[in-house]
Every structure is written in C-alpha cells, then in structure tokens.
VEXLUMLUM-725306 format. One record per residue (C-alpha): chain; y, z, x; residue number from 1. Coordinates in nm, 4 decimals. Example, Ala and Ser with C-alpha at 12.3 -4.5 7.8 and 13.67 -1.06 7.14 Angstrom:
2
  c         v         w         u    k
  A   -0.4500    0.7800    1.2300    1
  A   -0.1060    0.7140    1.3670    2
This chain:
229
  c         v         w         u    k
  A   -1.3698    2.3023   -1.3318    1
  A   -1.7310    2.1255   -1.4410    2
  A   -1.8985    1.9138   -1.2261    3
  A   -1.8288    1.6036   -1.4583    4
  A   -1.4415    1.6978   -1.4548    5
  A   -1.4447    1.7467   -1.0374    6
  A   -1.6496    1.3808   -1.0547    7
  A   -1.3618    1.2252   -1.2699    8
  A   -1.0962    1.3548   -1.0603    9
  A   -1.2494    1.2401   -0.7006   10
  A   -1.2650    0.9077   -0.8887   11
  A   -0.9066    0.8766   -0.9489   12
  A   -0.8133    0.9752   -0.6358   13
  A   -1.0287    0.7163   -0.4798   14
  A   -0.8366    0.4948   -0.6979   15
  A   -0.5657    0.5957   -0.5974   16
  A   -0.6569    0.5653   -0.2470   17
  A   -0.6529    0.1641   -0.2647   18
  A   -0.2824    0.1883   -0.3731   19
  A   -0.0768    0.1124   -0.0678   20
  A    0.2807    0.1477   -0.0502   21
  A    0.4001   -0.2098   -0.0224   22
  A    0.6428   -0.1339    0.3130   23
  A    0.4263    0.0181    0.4811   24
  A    0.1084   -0.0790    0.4040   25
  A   -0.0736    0.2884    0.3712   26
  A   -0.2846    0.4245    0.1073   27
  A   -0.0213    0.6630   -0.1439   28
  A   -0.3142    0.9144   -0.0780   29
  A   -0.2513    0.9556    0.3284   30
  A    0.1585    0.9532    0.2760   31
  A    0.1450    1.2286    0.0587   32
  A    0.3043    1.0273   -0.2282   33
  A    0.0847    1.1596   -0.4738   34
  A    0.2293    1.4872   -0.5878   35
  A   -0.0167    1.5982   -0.8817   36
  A   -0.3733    1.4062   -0.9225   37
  A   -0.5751    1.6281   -1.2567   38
  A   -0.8659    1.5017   -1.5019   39
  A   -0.8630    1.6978   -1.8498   40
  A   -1.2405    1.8016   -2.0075   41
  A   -1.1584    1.5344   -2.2620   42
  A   -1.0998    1.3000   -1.9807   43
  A   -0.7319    1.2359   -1.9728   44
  A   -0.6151    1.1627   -1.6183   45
  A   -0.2459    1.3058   -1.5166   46
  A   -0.1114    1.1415   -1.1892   47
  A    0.2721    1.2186   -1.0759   48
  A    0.3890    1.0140   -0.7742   49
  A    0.6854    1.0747   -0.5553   50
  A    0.8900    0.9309   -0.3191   51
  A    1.0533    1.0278    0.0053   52
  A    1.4168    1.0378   -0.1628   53
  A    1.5663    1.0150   -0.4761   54
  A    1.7477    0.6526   -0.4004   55
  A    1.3911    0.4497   -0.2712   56
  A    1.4417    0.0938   -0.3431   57
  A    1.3224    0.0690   -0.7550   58
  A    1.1581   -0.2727   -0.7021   59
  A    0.9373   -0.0275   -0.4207   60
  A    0.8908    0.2133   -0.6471   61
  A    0.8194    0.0149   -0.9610   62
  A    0.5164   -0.1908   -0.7343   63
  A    0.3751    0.1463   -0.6054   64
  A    0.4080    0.2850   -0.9717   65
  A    0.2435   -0.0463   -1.1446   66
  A   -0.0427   -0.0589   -0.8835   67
  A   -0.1177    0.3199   -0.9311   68
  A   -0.1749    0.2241   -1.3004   69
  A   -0.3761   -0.0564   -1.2446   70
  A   -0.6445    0.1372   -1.0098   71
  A   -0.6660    0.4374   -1.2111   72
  A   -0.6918    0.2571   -1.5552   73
  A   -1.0401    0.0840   -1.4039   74
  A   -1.2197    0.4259   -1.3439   75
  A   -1.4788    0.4326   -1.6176   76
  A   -1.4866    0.7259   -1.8518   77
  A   -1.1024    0.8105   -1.8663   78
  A   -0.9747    0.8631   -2.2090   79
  A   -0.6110    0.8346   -2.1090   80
  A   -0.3437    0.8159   -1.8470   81
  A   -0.0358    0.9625   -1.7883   82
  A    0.0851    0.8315   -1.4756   83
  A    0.4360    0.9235   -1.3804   84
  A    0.6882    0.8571   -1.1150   85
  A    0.9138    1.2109   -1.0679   86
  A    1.2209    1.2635   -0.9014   87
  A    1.3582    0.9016   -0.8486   88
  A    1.6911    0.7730   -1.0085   89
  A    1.4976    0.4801   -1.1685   90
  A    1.1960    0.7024   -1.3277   91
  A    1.2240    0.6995   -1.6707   92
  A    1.2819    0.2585   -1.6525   93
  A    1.0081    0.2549   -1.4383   94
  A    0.7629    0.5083   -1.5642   95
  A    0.8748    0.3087   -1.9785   96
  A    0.8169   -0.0149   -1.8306   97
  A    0.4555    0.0301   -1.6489   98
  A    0.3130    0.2144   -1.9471   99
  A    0.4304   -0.0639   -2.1982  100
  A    0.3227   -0.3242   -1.8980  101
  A    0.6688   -0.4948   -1.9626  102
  A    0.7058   -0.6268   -1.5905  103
  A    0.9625   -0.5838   -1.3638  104
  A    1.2440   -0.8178   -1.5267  105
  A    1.2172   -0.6855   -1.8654  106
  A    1.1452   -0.3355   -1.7388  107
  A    1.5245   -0.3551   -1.5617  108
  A    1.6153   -0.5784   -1.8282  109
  A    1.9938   -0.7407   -1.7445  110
  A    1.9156   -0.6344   -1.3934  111
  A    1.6238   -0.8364   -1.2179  112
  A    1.5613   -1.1611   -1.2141  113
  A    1.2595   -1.2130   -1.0423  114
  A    0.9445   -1.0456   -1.0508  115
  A    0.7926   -0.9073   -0.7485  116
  A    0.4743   -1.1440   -0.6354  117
  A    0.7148   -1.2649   -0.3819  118
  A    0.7995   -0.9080   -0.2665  119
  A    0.4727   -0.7881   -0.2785  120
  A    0.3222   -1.1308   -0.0637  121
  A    0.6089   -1.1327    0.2112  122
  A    0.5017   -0.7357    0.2497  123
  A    0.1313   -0.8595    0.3296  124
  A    0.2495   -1.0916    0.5656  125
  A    0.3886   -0.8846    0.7312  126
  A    0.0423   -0.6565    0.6738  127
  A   -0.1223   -0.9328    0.8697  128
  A    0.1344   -0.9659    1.1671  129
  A    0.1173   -0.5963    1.2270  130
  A   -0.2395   -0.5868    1.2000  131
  A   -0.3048   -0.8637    1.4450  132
  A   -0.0767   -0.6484    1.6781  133
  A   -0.3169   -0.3402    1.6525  134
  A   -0.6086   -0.5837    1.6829  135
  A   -0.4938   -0.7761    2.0411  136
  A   -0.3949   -0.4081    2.1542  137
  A   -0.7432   -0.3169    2.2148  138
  A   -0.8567   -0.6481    2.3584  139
  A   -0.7853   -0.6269    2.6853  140
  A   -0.8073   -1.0138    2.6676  141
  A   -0.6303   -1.2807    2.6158  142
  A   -0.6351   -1.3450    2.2647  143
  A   -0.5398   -1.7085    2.2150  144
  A   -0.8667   -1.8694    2.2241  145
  A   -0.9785   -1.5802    2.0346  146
  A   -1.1948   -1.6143    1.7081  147
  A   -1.2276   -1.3213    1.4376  148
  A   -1.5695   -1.2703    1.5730  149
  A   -1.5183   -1.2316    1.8898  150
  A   -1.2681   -0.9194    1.8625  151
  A   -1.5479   -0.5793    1.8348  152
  A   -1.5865   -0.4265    1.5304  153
  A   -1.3777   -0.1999    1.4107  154
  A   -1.1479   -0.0413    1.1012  155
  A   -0.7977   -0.2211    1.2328  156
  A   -1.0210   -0.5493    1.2490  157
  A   -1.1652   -0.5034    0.8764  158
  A   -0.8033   -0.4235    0.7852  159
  A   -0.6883   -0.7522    0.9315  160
  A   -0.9058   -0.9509    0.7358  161
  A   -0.8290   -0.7617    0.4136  162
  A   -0.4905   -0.8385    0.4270  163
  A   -0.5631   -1.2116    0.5451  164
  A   -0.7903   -1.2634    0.2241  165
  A   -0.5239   -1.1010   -0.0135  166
  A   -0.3021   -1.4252    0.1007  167
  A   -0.6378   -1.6427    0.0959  168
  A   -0.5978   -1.7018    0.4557  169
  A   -0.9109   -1.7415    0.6593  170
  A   -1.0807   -1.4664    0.7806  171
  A   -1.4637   -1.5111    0.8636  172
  A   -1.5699   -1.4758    1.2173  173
  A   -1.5069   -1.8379    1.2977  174
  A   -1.1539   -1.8230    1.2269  175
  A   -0.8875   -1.8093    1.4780  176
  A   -0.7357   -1.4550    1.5724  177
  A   -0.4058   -1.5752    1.6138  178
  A   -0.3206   -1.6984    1.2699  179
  A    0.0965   -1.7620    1.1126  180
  A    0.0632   -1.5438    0.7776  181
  A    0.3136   -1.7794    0.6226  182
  A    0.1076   -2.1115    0.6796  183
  A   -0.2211   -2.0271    0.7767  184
  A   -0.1814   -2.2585    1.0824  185
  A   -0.2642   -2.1311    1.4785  186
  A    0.1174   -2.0466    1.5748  187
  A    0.2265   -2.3179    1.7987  188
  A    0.3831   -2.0503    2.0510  189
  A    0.1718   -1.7746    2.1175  190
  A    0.3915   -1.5531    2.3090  191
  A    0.6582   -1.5377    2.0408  192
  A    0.4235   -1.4673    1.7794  193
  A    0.2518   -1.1849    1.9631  194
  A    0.6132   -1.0345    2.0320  195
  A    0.7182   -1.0890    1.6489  196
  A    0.3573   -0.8904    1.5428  197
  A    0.4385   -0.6049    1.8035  198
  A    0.7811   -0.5487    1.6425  199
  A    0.6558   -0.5878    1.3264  200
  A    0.3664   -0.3249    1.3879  201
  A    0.6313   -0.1017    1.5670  202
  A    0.9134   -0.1249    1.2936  203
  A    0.6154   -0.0377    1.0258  204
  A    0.5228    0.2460    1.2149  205
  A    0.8616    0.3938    1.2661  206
  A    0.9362    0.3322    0.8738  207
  A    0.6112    0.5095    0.8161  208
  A    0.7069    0.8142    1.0159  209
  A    1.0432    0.8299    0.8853  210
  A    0.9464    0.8411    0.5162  211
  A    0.6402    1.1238    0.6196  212
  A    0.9636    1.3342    0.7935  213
  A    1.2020    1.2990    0.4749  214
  A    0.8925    1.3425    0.2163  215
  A    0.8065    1.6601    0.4074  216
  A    1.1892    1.7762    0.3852  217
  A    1.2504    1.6967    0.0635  218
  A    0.9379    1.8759   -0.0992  219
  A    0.9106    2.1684    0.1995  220
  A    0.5538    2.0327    0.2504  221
  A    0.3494    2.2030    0.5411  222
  A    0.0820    1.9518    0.7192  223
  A   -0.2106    2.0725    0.4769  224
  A   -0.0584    2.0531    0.1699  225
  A    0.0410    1.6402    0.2718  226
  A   -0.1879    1.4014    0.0399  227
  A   -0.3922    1.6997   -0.1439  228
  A   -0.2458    1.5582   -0.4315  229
C-alpha cells in the first residue's frame, strides 16, 4: 500500500470517525460498526457498515448510513465512493436511496412520512442531558449555580458543548451548566432534571453495551478486531 493510498484511507476513517450513531451518540469507528474501510490507487473509497442485528430500526440505520456518506464524500482527493450498509433487512432501500440522495420518505417511498431532522434533534437532546450527567459527576459541587466555565476542562465538557451548539443552545463559558435541551431555559427544578440526565446517561450506556455484546456475537469479533474497520 503507497504512502498516498495509507494517507487517503486514514482520511476516511477520520471521517468516519465524526459519524455517530444517532442512539447512542458514539463515533461508528469505536462501536465497531464499520466492517470494511479501503482507498483504491485511483482513489475510490469502499466503506461497508454494519449493524448489531439484522432487524435495527431502518430510520437508525438509514441516518448512520446518510451521515457516513456525507463525511466521507468531503475528504479531498477521492474519486469515488461506494459506501454500503451489509447485512440489514432494509439494505438495498437504504444503501439505493443514500447514493441517489433521495431522503428518507422517498427512499421508503409509501412507507415514511416524515423525514428524520426530528429524529436526529430529539437524539441530541438527549446527547446533551446525558452529557450534563457525565459533566456534574465529576464536580463534586453543586452544580446549580454552575456556569460552563466554571466546570475544569475536560473531553466530557467539550462534548457537552458540541452537542449544545448542534441544537444552537448556548455554550460559552458564561452560560449556565444546567441548561433544558428542549428550550434552552435553566430547568426550573433542578433535582428532577439532574435525575432525568442520570437515567438518560445510564439508559445510553446500557444501549451502548448491549449493541457492542450482540455486534460481537453476531460477527464472532474478538476485542482487537472491534473498530479496525
């Protein structure tokens, strides 16, 4: 493999590597949902994607397919893509419907009705309740009268604000820690909403294990061959 072809390929797997799945809000690259990642000499990038079973959700799927396509078509120098979902009962709709950038509803065409901004935003609210969670963790403080600034640097804190800016909530150091994804207002009870972002942190969590266990069963993966691609 040249050294331009071994470039190209760490490029699109650093694309890759911004693509979260929507649940769960991890990079494809660390749940081992990215089964075959290869850059041609001629520069034609081949990507196959999987999923933990054959019956995930297809609106799921057809985000975490879409968003794969999106990343990898902006690395410069690629001469093509073939980016593929394998193994799922909705492939060949969704893998058809991404490369002809139809769009959910006419992708499953007599079968959605909606496309999936809604989805996709309710899944970074919840981003931003779990995150908050992980943040106030590590505090050791009461975080009420807590700005952004005042939590320590760290990656779960420049996670939080990621996820607050994809919603264009605030999220500069002056802000307020404690922060209702849905109307970017201080939550009016405190308690509850720190209870609601542990259980949304913890339920996220379990999800994510659950889908590493069944991914891992269903493809007989050891731990080292998990998000080689």
């Amino acid at each position: 493999m040249t050294a331009v072809v071994t470039g190209a390929r760490a490029a699109v797997w650093a694309a890759l590597g911004t693509v979260r799945d929507p649940e769960l809000d991890e990079p494809l690259t660390d749940l081992g949902f990215v089964a075959r990642c290869e850059v041609s000499d001629a520069g034609h990038a081949v990507v196959r994607l999987r999923l933990p079973t054959y019956f995930c959700a297809p609106n799921f799927a057809f985000l975490m397919v879409a968003d794969a396509y999106d990343a990898v078509a902006g690395v410069p120098g690629l001469t093509g893509l073939d980016i593929r979902l394998d193994d799922h009962f909705a492939s060949d709709v969704i893998n058809r419907g991404v490369a002809a950038r139809r769009g959910f509803v006419a992708s499953f065409d007599g079968e959605a009705v909606d496309e999936l901004d809604t989805l996709r935003y309710d899944f970074v609210r919840k981003a931003v309740l779990a995150g908050t969670d992980r943040v106030c963790r590590s505090l050791g403080r009461d975080p009420r009268s807590l700005t952004l600034g005042d939590v320590p640097p760290s990656p779960d804190l420049d996670r939080l604000r990621a996820r607050r800016r994809e919603l264009g909530l605030p999220a500069e150091d002056g802000d307020p820690l404690l922060l209702d994804p849905a109307t970017g207002t201080t939550p009016a009870d405190a308690k509850r909403y720190l209870a609601f972002a542990r259980l949304t942190r913890t339920s996220m969590e379990a999800n994510s294990g659950v889908c590493r266990g069944m991914l891992h069963a269903r493809y007989a993966l050891t731990s080292e061959e998990e998000g080689t691609g």
